[in-house]
C-alpha positions in Angstrom: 72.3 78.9 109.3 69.2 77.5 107.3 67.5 79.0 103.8 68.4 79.2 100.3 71.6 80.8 98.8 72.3 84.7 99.4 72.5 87.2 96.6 75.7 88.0 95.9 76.9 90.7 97.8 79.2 92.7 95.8 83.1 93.2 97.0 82.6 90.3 99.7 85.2 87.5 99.6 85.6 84.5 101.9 89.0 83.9 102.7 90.0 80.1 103.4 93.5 79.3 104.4 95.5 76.2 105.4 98.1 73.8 104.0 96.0 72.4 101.3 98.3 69.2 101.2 95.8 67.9 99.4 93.1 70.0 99.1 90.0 67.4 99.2 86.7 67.1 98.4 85.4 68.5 101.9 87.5 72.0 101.7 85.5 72.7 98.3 82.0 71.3 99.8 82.6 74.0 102.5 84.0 76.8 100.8 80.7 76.7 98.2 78.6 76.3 101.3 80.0 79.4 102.5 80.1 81.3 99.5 76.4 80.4 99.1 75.3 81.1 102.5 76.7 84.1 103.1 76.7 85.9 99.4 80.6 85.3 98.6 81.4 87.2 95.7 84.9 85.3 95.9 86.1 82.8 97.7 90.1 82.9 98.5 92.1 79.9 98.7 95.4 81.3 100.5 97.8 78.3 100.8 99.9 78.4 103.8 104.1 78.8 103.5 104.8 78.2 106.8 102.2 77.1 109.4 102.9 78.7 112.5 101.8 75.8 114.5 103.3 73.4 113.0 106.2 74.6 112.4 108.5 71.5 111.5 105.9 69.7 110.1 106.9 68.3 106.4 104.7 70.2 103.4 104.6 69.4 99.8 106.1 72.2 97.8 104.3 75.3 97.2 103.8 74.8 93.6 102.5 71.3 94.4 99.8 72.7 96.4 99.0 75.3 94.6 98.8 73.5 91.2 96.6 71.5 93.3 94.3 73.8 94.2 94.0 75.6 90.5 93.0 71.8 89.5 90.5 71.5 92.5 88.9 74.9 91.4 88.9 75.0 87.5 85.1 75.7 86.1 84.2 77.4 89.7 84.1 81.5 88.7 83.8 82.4 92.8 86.8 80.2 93.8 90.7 81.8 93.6 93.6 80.8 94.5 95.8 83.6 96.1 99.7 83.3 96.2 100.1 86.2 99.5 101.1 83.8 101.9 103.7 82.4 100.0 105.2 85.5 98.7 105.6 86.8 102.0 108.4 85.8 104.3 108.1 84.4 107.9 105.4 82.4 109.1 101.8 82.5 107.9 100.0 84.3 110.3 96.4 85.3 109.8 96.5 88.5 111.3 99.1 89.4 108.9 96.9 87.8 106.0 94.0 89.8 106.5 96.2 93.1 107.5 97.2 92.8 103.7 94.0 92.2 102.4 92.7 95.5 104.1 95.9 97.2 102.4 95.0 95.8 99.0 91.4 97.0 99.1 89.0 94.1 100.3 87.5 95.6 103.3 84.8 93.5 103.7 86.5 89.9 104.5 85.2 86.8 106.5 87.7 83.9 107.6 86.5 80.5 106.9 87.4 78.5 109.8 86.3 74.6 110.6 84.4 74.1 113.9 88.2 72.7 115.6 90.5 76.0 114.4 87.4 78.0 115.5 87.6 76.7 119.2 91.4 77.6 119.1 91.0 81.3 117.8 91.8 82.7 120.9 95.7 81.4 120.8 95.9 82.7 117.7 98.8 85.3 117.2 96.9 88.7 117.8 93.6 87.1 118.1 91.7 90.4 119.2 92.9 91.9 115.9 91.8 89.4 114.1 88.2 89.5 115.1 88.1 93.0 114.5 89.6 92.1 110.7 87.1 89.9 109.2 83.7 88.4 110.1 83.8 84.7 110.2 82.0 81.4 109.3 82.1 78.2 110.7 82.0 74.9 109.5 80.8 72.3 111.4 82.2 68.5 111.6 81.5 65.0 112.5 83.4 64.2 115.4 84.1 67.3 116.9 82.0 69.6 119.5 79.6 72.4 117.3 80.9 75.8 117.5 79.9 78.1 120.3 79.9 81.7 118.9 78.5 83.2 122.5 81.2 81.3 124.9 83.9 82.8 122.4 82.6 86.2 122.1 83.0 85.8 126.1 86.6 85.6 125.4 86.8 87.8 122.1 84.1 90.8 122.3 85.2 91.9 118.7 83.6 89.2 117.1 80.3 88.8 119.1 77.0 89.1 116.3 80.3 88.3 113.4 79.6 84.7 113.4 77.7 82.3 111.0 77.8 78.6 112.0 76.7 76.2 108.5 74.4 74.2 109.2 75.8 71.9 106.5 77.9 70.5 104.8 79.3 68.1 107.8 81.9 66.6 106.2 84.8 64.5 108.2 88.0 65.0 105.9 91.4 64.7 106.6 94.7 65.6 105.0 96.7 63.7 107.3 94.4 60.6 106.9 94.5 60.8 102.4 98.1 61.7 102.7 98.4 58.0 104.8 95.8 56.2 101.8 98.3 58.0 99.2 101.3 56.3 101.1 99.5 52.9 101.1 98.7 53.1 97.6 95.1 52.9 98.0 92.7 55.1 95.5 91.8 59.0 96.7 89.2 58.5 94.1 85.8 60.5 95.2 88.1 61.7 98.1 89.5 64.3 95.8 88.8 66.0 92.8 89.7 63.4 89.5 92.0 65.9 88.2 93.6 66.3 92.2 93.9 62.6 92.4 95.7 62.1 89.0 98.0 65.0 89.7 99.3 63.4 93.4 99.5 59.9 91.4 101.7 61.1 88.4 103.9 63.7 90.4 104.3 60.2 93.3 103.1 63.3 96.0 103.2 61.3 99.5 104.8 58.0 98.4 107.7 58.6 101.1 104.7 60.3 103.8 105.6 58.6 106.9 102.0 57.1 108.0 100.7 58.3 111.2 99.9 55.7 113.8 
């Protein structure tokens, strides 16, 4: 999608999910790319309490991540950070994310996904519901095939003419591969917000991570 930012369209938020461990300097790139290109009113970080697909992977604590995030965000009006998934037992599904939303009021939703989770949709727990939940936008990356929104509204009807691809930022960011650097003890400086970085270095967050190989 090309052109200058969209007016705001009233009631519309963009809902961004994951395990934020640590949010980085490409989730936020992304996030205001999407608010802008699509007329965000608000943009939801929802931090995941259980991943389902990774489900004995090692997380920082909620109130690690989410401090993080509140740090990552400060000054940005559009940007909030939303406690649901955490509050609610079992694993984080998505379906049961935006289910809630609907209950709460926000009826007019779109998933922000990156170009990889978006090629995976269709395993997703109660995938077909989900496309019927919430629009969706796509963020593209270095390194990974572009997004095909006609080959997966082949597989998922519900979401053909529901899909904006950004056409920037294409940002390569990884929270495994900072999480590693944080281990190592090298700087996350311009990596992560100032305020993120300082916050992993005085709380030691990933001094114990066990580097991936």
């Amino acid at each position: 999608m090309s052109g200058g930012p969209r007016a705001i369209v009233p009631g519309s938020i963009g809902v961004f999910g994951g395990t934020f461990d640590p949010i980085h300097n490409a989730h936020l790139a992304v996030a205001q790319a999407a608010a802008e290109a699509c007329g965000l009113e608000r943009v939801l970080f929802i931090p995941a309490a259980r991943p389902p697909h990774k489900p004995d992977a090692v997380i920082s604590t909620a109130a690690d991540r989410v401090a993080m995030i509140e740090l990552a965000i400060a000054g940005n009006d559009r940007f909030a950070v939303d406690r649901l998934e955490l509050e609610r037992d079992g694993p984080s599904y998505t379906v049961d994310t935006l289910e809630a939303l609907h209950l709460r009021g926000d009826a007019n939703i779109s998933l922000i996904l990156s170009a990889e989770a978006f090629r995976q949709l269709p395993t997703w727990h109660d995938a077909p519901r989900i496309a019927e939940l919430a629009w969706f936008i796509v963020a593209q990356r270095d390194g990974y095939p572009d997004p095909d929104p006609v080959a997966m509204g082949a597989r998922l009807p519900q979401l053909i003419d529901h899909v904006t691809v950004l056409d920037w930022p294409r940002l390569r960011l990884s929270a495994t591969e900072l999480r590693d650097q944080a281990a190592a003890g090298r700087s996350l400086r311009y990596l992560v917000p100032d305020a993120v970085a300082a916050y992993i270095g005085d709380h030691g967050l990933y001094r114990n991570h066990r580097r991936s190989t």
